[in-house]
Structure formats: structure tokens, C-alpha cells
Backbone as JSON, one array per atom type, in Angstrom:
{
  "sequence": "XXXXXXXXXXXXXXXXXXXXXXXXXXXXXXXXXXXXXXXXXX",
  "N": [[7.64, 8.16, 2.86], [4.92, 6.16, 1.72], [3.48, 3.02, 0.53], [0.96, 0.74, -1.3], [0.81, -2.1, -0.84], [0.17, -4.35, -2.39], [0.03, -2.86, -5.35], [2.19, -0.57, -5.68], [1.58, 2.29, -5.25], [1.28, 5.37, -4.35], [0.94, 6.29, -1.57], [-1.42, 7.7, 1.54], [-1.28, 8.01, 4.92], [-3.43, 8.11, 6.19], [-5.05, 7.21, 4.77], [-7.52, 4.09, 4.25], [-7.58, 2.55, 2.61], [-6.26, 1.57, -1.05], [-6.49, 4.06, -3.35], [-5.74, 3.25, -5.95], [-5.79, 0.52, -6.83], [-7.33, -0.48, -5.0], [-6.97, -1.76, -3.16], [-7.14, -3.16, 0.44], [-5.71, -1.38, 2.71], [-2.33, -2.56, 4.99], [-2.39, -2.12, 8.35], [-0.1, -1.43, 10.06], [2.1, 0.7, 9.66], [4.54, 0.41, 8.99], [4.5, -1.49, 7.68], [3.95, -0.46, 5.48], [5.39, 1.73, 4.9], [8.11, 0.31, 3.78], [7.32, -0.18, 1.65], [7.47, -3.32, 0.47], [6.55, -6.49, -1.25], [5.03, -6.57, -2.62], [2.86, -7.57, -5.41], [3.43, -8.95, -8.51], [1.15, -8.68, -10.86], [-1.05, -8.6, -10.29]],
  "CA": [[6.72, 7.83, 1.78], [3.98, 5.25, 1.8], [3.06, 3.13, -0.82], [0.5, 0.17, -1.02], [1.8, -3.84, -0.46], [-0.38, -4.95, -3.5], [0.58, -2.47, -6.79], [2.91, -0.04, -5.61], [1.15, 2.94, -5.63], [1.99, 6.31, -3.39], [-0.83, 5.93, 0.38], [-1.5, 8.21, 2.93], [-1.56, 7.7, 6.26], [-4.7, 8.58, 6.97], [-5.98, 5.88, 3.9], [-7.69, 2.68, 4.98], [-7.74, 1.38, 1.13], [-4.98, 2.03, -2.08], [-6.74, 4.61, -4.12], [-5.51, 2.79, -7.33], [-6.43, -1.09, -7.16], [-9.04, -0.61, -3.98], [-6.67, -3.33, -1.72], [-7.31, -2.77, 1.85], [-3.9, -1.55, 2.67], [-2.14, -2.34, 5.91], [-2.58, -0.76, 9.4], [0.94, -0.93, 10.36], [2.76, 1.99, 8.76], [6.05, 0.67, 9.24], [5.14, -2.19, 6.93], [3.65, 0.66, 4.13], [6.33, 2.8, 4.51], [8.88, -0.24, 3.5], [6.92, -0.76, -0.32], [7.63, -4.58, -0.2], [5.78, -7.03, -0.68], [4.89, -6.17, -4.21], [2.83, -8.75, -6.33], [2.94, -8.79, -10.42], [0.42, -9.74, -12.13], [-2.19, -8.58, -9.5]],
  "C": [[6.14, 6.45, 2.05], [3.43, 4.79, 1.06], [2.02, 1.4, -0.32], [1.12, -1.05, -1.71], [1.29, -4.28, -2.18], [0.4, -3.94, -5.08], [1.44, -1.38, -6.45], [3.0, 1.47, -5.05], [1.48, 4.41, -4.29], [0.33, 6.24, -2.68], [-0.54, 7.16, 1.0], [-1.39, 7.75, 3.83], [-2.61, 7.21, 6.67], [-5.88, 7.15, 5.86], [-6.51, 4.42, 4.34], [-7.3, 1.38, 3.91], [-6.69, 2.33, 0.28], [-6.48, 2.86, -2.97], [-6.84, 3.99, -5.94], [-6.1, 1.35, -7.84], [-7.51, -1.24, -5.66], [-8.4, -1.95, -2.89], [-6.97, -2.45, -0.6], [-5.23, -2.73, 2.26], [-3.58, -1.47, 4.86], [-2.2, -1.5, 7.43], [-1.48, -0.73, 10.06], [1.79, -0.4, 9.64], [3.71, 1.7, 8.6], [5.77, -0.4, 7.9], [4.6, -1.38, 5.19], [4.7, 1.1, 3.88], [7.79, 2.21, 3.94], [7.83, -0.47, 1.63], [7.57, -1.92, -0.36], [6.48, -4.93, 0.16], [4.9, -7.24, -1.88], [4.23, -7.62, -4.97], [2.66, -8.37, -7.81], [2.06, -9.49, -10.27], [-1.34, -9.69, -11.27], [-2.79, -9.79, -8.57]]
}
């Protein structure tokens, strides 16, 4: 499972951006597929 660094949110693979808050999400998978990294408060 793959989730994005900024709000949490469940990613694809294949995604360049988080569906939910529009961050540009990582291009190494290993550090998606760990969900840290997490900020409150946006």
C-alpha cells in the first residue's frame, strides 16, 4: 500500500500527484509505500 507524504491518503503507483490535496507525490516508491513523513495542519 501507498499512501501520499503530505495528508495520508491511499496513491497508486502509476500517480504522479495525491488525488486528495494535489501534492506532487514522490518518485521513489519505497519512500510512498513507508506513509511517513506526515504533516498536520497541511
Amino acid at each position: 500500500m501507498m499512501y501520499c507524504p503530505r495528508c495520508g491518503s491511499k496513491t497508486k503507483a502509476e500517480e504522479s500527484y495525491c488525488v486528495i490535496c494535489g501534492a506532487q507525490l514522490p518518485k521513489d516508491i519505497d519512500e510512498r509505500a513507508q506513509g511517513q513523513g506526515l504533516t498536520v495542519g497541511g
